[in-house]
VMD Tcl script that draws the C-alpha trace (Angstrom):
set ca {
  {107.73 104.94 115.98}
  {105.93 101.81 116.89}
  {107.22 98.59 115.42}
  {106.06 97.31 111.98}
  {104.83 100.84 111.03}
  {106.82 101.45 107.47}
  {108.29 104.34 106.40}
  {105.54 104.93 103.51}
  {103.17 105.33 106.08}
  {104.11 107.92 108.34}
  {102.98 110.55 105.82}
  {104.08 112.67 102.52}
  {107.59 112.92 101.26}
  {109.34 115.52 101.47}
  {109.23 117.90 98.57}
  {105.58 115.79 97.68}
  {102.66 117.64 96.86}
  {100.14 119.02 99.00}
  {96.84 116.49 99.19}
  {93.81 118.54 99.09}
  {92.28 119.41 102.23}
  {89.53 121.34 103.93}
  {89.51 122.63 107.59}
  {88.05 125.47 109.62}
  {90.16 128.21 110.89}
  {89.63 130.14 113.64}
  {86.63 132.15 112.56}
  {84.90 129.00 111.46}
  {85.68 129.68 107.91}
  {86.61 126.82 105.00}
  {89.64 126.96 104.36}
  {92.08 124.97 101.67}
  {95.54 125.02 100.44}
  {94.72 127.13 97.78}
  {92.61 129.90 99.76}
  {96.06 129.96 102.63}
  {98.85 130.23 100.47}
  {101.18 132.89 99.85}
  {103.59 134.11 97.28}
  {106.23 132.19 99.30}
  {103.91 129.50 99.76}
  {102.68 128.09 103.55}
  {103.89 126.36 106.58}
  {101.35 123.92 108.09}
  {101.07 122.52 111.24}
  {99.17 119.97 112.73}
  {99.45 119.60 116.63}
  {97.89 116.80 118.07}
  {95.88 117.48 121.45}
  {95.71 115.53 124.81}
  {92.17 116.38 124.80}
  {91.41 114.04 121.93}
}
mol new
graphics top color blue
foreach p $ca { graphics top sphere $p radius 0.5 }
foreach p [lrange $ca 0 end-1] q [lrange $ca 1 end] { graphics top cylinder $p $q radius 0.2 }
display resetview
């Protein structure tokens, strides 16, 4: 983690809620927290590319 970078800004908590999103999937549709989760809820990842 680079220096100086805080702890409160790395991202959520754990156990926080979900901010609301939108993002594509694969078949170009919108998609949101809401529209993705389960009865067990949902596992998101984000991978960051080298291509960016």
């Amino acid at each position: 983690m680079p220096e100086g970078l805080e702890a409160s800004k790395r991202g959520p908590r754990v156990g926080a809620a979900t901010p609301p999103f939108e993002a594509l999937d694969q078949f170009g549709r919108k998609q949101t927290f809401e529209t993705i989760r389960g009865p067990a809820g949902a596992l998101i990842v984000f991978i960051r590319s080298a291509d960016w």
